[in-house]
VOMARBA-484244 format. One record per residue (C-alpha): residue in three letters; x, y, z. Coordinates in pm, whole numbers, plus 32768, in hexadecimal, padded with zeros to 4 digits. Layout:
// VOMARBA-484244
ALAXYZ/...
This chain:
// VOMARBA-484244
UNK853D7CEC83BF/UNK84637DE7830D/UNK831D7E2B83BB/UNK81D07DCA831E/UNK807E7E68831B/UNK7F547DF583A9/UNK7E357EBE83B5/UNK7CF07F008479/UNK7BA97E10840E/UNK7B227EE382CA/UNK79B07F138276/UNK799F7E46812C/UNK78597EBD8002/UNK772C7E12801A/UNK770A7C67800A/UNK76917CB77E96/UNK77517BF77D97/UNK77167D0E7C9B/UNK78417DD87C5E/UNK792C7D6C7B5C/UNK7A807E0A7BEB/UNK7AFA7E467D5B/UNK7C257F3A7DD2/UNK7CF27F327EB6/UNK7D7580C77EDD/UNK7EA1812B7FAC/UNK7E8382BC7FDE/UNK7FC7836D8051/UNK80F38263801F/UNK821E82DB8095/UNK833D82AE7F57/UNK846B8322803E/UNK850882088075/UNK857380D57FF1/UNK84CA80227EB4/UNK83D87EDD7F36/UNK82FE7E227E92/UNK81967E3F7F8D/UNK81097CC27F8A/UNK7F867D247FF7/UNK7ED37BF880AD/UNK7D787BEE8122/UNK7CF97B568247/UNK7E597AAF8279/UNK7EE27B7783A7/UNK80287A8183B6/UNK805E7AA2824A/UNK81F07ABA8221/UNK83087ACC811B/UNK830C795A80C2/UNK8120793780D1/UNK80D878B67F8A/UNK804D79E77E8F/UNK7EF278E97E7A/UNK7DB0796C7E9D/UNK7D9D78607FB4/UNK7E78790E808F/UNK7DBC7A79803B/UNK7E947B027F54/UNK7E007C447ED0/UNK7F1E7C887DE9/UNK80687D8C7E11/UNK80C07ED67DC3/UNK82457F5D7D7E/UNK82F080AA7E17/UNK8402813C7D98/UNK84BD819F7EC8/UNK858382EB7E7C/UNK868D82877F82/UNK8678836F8093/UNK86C184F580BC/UNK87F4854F8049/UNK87CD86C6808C/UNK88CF87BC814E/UNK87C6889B81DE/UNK8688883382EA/UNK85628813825A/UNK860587A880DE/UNK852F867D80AB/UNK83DD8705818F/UNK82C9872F808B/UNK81F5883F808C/UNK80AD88B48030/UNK809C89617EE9/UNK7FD78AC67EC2/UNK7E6E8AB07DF8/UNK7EB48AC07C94/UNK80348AA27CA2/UNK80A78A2A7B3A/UNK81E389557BA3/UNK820487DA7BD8/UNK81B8876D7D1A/UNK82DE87217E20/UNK839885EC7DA2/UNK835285257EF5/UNK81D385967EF6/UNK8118843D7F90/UNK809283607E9F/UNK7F5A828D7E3B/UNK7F5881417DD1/UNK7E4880787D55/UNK7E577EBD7D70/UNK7D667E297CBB/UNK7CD97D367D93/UNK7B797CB67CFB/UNK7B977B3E7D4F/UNK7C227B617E9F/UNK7B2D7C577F27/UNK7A147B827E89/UNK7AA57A5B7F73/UNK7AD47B4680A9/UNK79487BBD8090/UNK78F77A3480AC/UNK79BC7A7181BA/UNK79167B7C8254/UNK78847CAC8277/UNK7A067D2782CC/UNK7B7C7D028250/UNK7CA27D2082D0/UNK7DFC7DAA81E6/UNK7F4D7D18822C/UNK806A7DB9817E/UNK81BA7CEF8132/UNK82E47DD580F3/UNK83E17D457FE7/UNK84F37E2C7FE5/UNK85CE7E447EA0/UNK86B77F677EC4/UNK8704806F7FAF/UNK882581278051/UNK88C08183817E/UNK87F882C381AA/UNK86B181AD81C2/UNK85EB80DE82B9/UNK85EE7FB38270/UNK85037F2883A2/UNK8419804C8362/UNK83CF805A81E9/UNK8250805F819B/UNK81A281BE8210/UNK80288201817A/UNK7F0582E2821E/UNK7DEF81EB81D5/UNK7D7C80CC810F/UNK7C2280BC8050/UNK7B4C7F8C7FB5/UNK7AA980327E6A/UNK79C27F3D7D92/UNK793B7FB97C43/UNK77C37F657BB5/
């Protein structure tokens, strides 16, 4: 069974009504692994596979990883990213954590009726992966952040 997320209470903006867009940003997602769809759910800490995708039951909206399927390197240390120099011209390492953004106006304007806090519950749909991959194990992120725009 793949694990789900469920994270600390977050501080949510101001009771104001007044912003016309609300984010939902996940800094640092790991892109490894397997590909999942990430169901995001607020205020629904026993949100599962088969919870409705209704604003009812929280549901923020999803974001979509394309897994790269594991390291397939000979050597230690093939798929460990590391920290570019100041100014360096090339591309970033392929596996170099991601941000994703879910667009989550509605629901967070239901979750600050709510409160003056929210909590995120991520559902991991995986797609596709291979035997290099965890399949109980697939979301990894650094932090989540509610962003609102005026």
């Amino acid at each position: 069974m793949t694990e789900r997320y469920v994270s600390d209470p977050l501080d949510l903006p101001a009771r104001e009504p007044g912003f016309y867009r609300a984010d939902l940003i996940f800094y640092g997602v790991d892109h490894s692994g397997s590909s999942y769809e990430a169901r995001v759910f607020l205020n629904n800490p026993s949100a599962d596979a088969k919870t409705p995708r209704t604003l009812e039951k929280g549901y923020a909206g999803r974001f979509h990883i394309f897994g790269h399927g594991g390291c397939f390197g000979d050597d230690e240390g093939h798929c460990e990213v590391r920290p570019r120099r100041p100014f360096d011209p090339r591309p970033e390492h392929p596996l170099t954590p991601a941000t994703k953004t879910v667009i989550a106006t509605d629901a967070v304007r239901r979750a600050i009726k709510q409160g003056k806090q929210v909590t995120v519950t991520i559902v991991p749909i995986v797609t596709s992966g291979t035997t290099k991959c965890d399949y109980n194990n697939v979301l990894g992120f650094q932090r989540i952040k509610v962003l609102t725009y005026r």
